[in-house]
C-alpha positions in Angstrom: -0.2 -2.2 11.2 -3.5 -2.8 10.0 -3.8 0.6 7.9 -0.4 -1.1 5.9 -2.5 -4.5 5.5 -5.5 -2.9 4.5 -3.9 -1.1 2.3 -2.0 -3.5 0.3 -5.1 -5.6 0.0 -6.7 -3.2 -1.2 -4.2 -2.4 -3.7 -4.0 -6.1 -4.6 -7.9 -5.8 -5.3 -7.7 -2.6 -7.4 -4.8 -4.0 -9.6 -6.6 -7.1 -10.1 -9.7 -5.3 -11.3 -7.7 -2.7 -13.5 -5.6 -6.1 -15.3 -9.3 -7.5 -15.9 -11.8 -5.3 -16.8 -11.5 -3.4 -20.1 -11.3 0.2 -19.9 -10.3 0.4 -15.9 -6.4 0.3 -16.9 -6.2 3.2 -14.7 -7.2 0.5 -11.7 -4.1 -0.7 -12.0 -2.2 2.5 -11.8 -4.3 3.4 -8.8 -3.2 0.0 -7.0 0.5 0.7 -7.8 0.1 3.8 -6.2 -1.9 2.5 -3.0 0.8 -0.1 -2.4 4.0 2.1 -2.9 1.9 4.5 -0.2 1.7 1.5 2.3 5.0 0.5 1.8 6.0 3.7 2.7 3.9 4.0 5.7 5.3 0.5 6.8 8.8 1.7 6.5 8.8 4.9 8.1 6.4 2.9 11.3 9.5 0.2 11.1 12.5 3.2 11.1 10.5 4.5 14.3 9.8 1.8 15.8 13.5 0.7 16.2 14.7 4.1 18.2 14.9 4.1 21.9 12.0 6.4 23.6 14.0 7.0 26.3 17.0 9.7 24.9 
């Protein structure tokens, strides 16, 4: 759970930095990226997390 919060702040923190500094657009794309990869993480820990260990 932390990986997933740490990386969506740090996604936050890179888009905010690509929207304001000139010439670091790519920022931006970089933080999109970041935070579709957490929310991926986050939804394949949640799918898991919701099955019975004992089959």
């Amino acid at each position: 759970m932390a990986l997933v919060l740490f990386l969506i702040i740090l996604a936050i923190v890179l888009g905010i930095v690509g929207v304001v500094a000139k010439g670091l657009l790519y920022l931006l794309f970089v933080g999109i990226a970041v935070l579709v990869v957490a929310l991926v993480i986050s939804a394949v820990r949640t799918r898991h997390a919701g099955r019975s260990a004992n089959r």
